[in-house]
C-alpha positions, 0 to 999 in steps of 0.5 A: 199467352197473356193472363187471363185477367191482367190486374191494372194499377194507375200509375200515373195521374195528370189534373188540373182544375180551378184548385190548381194541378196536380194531386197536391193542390187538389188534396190540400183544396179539398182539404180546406173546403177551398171553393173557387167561383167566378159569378161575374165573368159570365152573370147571371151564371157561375163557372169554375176557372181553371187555375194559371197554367205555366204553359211552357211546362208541358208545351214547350213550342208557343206554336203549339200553344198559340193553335191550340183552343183553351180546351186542347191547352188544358187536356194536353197540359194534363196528359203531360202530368200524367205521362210525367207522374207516371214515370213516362215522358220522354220514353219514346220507347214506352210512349210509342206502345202506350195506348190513348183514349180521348173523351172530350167536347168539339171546339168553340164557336165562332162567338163573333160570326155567330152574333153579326149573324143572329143580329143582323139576319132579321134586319136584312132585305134577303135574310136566307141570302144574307146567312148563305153569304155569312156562312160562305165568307165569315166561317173559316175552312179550318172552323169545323176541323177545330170542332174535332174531339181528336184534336186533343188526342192529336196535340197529345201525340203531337207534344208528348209523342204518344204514338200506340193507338188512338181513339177519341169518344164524344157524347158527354158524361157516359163517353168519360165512363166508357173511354175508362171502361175501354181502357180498362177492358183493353188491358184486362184482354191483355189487348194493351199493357199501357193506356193514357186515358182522360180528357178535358173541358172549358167551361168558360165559353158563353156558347155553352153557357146559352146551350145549356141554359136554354135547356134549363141545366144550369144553376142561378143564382147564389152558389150552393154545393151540389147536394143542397140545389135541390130547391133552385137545381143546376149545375156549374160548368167548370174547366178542367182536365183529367188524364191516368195513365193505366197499366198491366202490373206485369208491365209496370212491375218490369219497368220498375212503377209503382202503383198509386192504386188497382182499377178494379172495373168500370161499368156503364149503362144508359137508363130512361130517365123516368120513374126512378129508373137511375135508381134502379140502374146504379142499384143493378151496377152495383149488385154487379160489382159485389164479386169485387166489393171490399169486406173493409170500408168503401166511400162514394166520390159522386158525379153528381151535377146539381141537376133535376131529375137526376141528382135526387135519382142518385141521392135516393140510391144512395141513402139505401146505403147510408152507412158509405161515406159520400162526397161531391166534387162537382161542389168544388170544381164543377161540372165538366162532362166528358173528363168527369169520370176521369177526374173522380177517378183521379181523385178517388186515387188521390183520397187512397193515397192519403189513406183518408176522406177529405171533409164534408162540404154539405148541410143536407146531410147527404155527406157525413164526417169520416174520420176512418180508413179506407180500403176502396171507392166507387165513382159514381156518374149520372150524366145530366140527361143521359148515362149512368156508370160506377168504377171501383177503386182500391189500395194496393 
């Protein structure tokens, strides 16, 4: 009979970002308050690229790499770090029962169809005839496979010869939360014993950027951290991918892993976004995870994404708890939805190994220094429209 309730450890972290990959060039980015922007590529917006990636690293085949989109290069480059860290790759044993939960966007658009159609449409004798034809001649059969979330699970399995079972979640921020969530819950069931669990995003594609834009949601203008965009709100997209590697500690104390830190719970919930219900929603989150708060020092990795109403909902929440340390990382490597949760996650874990905080990036106030140890984090997200959630983290 499995425990009743199996501790889980993450025993294997893969990032990657505009501040590089891996956990080293992430702690020393920011360490160093390093900020990254490109706001040329794509004026008037910012964005936040990924860095170089030596693709034959993690996949091997340039056939693979060649039918692979940006986004699918970037996650199942990362899935393949975090399989590496966690002491994994190439156990074909261990990987055939490891458990993967995918979170991640559709593929990108066809930018050149999608402009001949929205240029020319107008101008033509018979516009509805004119799309039908474009549609039927322009669109390739395999466009709308590409859209697929679990593309990226199935490039994974594909590469890293991941082959427990699958399950890919889409719906932006709130499905980065609950592919954690599940993860998490399947171990605790004593449902699964080990879990690839992240995703990825590409923030460098003028279709979102429309997408978003048209919405309102993105910053303008001159680059601020996250916390000071109140005046001129929005968020930043950036690329970047986020997998862990979660296990039972019985399983990991079989095969000799080591903990890099305990994933104590992840919670989400999904407010309506008025009259201060965000607040109200990550204040109840956080009642519920009392039982497992630590009596010693706990800082705050945020989500947050710059835009309004929503930053200033947590903002508030958070200043009922002043004495907790906070920090964005959205104001280094931007906002990528889906893999965000995960990425802070793995962060938070990064931040525990080293025992400290990095500096504040921040004139509002919101962040302070700290200068002390810490015993645990919570990672909070609060999507830019919908979903909120809260994980805890501590050191082993």
């Amino acid at each position: 009979m499995p425990d009743a309730a199996p501790e889980t450890w993450i025993t294997g972290i893969g990032i990657v970002s505009c501040l590089g990959e891996g956990p080293a060039a992430h702690w020393h980015g920011l360490l160093e308050k390093r900020v990254k922007v490109d706001a040329e590529r794509f004026a008037p917006y910012l964005v936040h690229p990924v860095a170089a990636l030596e693709l034959d690293r993690q996949i091997p085949k340039k056939g693979d790499q060649r039918q692979m989109e940006p986004w699918q290069r970037i996650g199942t480059y990362a899935a393949g770090l975090a399989l590496e860290n966690a002491g994994l790759k190439g156990n074909v044993e261990l990987l055939a029962r490891t458990d993967m939960i995918v979170a991640a966007a559709g593929g990108e658009r066809d930018v050149a169809v999608d402009s001949a159609v929205l240029t020319n449409k107008p101008k033509a004798a018979d516009p509805e005839g004119f799309l039908n034809e474009k549609l039927m001649s322009d669109l390739r059969p395999t466009l709308f496979l590409a859209q697929l979330s679990n593309l990226l699970a199935g490039n994974i399995s594909i590469v890293h010869g991941v082959t427990g079972s699958s399950r890919s979640f889409m719906g932006e921020e709130a499905a980065g939360v609950d592919a954690v969530r599940v993860a998490l819950a399947r171990i605790m069931a004593g449902q699964s014993d080990l879990a690839l669990v992240g995703g990825s995003y590409n923030g460098e594609r003028p279709d979102l950027l429309l997408l978003y834009d048209t919405g309102g949601y993105l910053l303008r203008g001159p680059f601020k951290p996250v916390w000071e965009r109140s005046g001129s709100p929005g968020m930043v997209l950036g690329s970047f991918g986020a997998f862990l590697v979660l296990e039972a500690r019985s399983h990991a104390e079989a095969r000799g892993a080591k903990p890099l830190a305990r994933l104590l719970a992840v919670l989400s919930d999904r407010s309506r976004r008025s009259d201060s219900a965000v607040t109200a929603t990550l204040a109840g989150i956080w009642q519920r995870l009392a039982p497992m708060r630590s009596a010693g020092q706990i800082a705050i990795i945020s989500g947050a994404t710059g835009t309004e109403p929503a930053t200033s909902d947590e903002r508030y929440w958070l200043k009922t708890m002043p004495k907790l340390p906070v920090r964005a990382t959205g104001s280094y490597i931007g906002h990528g939805f889906e893999p965000q949760f995960a990425m802070n996650v793995a962060l938070a874990t990064v931040v525990l190994g080293h025992k400290k905080l990095f500096p504040p990036l921040d004139s509002s106030g919101v962040e302070q220094q700290y200068d002390g140890s810490l015993d645990q984090i919570a990672v909070t997200s609060v999507g830019h429209w919908r979903g909120e959630g809260i994980g805890l983290i501590e050191v082993v």
